[in-house]
C-alpha positions in Angstrom: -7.3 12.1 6.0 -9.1 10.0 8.0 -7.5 8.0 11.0 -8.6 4.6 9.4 -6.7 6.0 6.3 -3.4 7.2 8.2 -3.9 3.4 9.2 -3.7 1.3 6.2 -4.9 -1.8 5.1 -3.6 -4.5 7.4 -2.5 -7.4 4.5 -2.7 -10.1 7.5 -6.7 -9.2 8.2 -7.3 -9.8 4.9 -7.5 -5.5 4.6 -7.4 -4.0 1.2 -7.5 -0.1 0.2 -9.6 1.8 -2.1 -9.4 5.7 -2.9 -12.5 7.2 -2.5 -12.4 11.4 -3.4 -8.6 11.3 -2.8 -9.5 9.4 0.1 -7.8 5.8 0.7 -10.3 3.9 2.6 -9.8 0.6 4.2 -11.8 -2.3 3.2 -11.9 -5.3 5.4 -14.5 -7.7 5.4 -15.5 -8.3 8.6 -18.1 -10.5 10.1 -20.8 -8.1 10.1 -19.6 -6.5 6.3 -19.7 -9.9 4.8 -23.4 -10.7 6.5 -24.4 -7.3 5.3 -23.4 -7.9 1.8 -24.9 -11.0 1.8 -28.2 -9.7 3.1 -27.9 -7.8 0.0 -26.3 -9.6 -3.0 -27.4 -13.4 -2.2 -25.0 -16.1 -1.0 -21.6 -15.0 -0.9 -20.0 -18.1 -2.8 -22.5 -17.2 -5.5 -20.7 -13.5 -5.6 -17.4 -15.2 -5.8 -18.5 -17.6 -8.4 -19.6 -15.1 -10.2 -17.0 -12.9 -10.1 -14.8 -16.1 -11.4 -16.8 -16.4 -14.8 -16.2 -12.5 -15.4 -20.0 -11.8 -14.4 -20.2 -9.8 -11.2 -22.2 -6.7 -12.0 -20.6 -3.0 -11.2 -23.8 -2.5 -8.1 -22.6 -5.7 -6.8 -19.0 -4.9 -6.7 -19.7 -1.3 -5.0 -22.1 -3.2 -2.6 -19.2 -5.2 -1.4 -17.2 -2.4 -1.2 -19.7 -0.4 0.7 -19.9 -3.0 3.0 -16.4 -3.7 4.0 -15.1 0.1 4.4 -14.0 -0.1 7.7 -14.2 3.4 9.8 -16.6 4.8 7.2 -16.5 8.8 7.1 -20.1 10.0 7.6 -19.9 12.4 4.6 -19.1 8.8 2.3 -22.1 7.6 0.2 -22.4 4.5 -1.7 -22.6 6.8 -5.0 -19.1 7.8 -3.6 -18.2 4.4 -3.9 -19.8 3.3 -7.1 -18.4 6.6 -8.7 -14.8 5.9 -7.4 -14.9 2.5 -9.0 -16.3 3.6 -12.8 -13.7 6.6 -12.6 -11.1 4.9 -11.5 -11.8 1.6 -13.6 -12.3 -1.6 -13.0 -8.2 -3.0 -13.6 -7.5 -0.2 -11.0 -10.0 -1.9 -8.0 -9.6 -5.9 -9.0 -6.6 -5.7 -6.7 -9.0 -4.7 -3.5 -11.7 -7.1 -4.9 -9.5 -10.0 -5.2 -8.3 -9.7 -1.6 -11.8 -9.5 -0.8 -12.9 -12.4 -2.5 -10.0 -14.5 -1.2 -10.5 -13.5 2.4 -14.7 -14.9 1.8 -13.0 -18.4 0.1 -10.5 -19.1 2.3 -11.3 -17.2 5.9 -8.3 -15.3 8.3 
């Protein structure tokens, strides 16, 4: 286990977990994650808007994901990611997306 892992998500950073190959990671969405994603996935009130009318796609919620793992292991992949999510299914990771997306609406 990973030392970001032994760590936890920290509720008051806005931090949410996601297990990854029996693997909780820690996502928080940083500065830089949330730029990152953006780069990727267009404006981020867009993503949240969209996510709010039931339309974010599966590659857009494992690029957010990607994105905010904090302390990423080196052997991770984003197929890691995107596979954790469809295995685990998507009731199982709205809890870490809606922290997400509340930390992007209303900031630390």
């Amino acid at each position: 286990m990973s030392a970001s892992a032994k760590m936890g998500a920290n509720a008051l950073r806005g931090e949410a977990e996601l297990c990854v190959a029996g693997e909780r990671l820690v996502l928080r969405p940083s500065f830089a994650a949330l730029v990152a994603a953006e780069a990727e996935l267009g404006p981020l009130f867009a993503l949240v808007e969209r996510a709010a009318d039931g339309r974010l796609a599966l590659g857009e919620l494992a690029a957010l994901f990607w994105h905010c793992v904090r302390d990423r292991p080196a052997a991770l992949t984003r197929e890691d990611v995107g596979e954790a999510v469809v295995a685990q299914g998507l009731a199982a990771v709205t809890p870490a997306l809606r922290v997400l997306l509340g930390q992007i609406l209303q900031g630390r």
